[in-house]
C-alpha positions, -999 to 999 in steps of 0.1 A, spaced: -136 527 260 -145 488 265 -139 462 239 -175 454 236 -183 491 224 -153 491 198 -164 455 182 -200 472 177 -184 500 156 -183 500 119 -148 502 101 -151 539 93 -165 548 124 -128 531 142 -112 548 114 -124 583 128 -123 574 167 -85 563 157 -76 597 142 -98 616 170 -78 599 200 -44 602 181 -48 643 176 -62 642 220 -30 623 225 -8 648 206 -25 679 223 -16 663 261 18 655 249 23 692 242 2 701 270 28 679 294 57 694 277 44 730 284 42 716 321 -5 721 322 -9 683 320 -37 682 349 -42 640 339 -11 623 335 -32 590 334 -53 603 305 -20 594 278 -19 560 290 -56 556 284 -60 568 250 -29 549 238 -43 516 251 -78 528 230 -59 535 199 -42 503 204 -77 481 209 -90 500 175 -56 487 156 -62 456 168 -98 451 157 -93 467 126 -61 444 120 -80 416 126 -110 424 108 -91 429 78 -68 395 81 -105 379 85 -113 358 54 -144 375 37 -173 354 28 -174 338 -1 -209 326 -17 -209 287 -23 -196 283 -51 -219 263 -84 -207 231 -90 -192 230 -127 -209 211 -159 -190 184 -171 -178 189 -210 -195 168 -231 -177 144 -256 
């Protein structure tokens, strides 16, 4: 999966990819235990993914949100 295509997703939409890759990476673990892992490379791969998703979505949330200008305030009158 390339950058570009994970900066285009919406938060929830990482949020699922995230928790789709991390159950794939647990079924090839057990898979390479059992001794059928036909892809060795394919664990590397999905780890660097999850890892590009935690990164977005780390800095997405440490972004500062966008605040509407703010209305200058009335001075009291005395």
């Amino acid at each position: 999966m390339k950058i570009k295509e994970i900066i285009e997703m919406s938060n929830d939409e990482l949020l699922t990819k995230r928790r789709d890759l991390r159950q794939e990476r647990l079924h090839l673990r057990l898979q390479q235990q059992s001794g059928q892992l036909e892809q060795p490379s394919r664990l590397r791969l999905i780890r660097r993914d999850v890892a590009r998703i935690e990164t977005i979505l780390s800095q997405r949330s440490n972004q500062p949100q966008t605040i509407p200008a703010e209305q200058p305030k009335a001075k009291a009158k005395k």
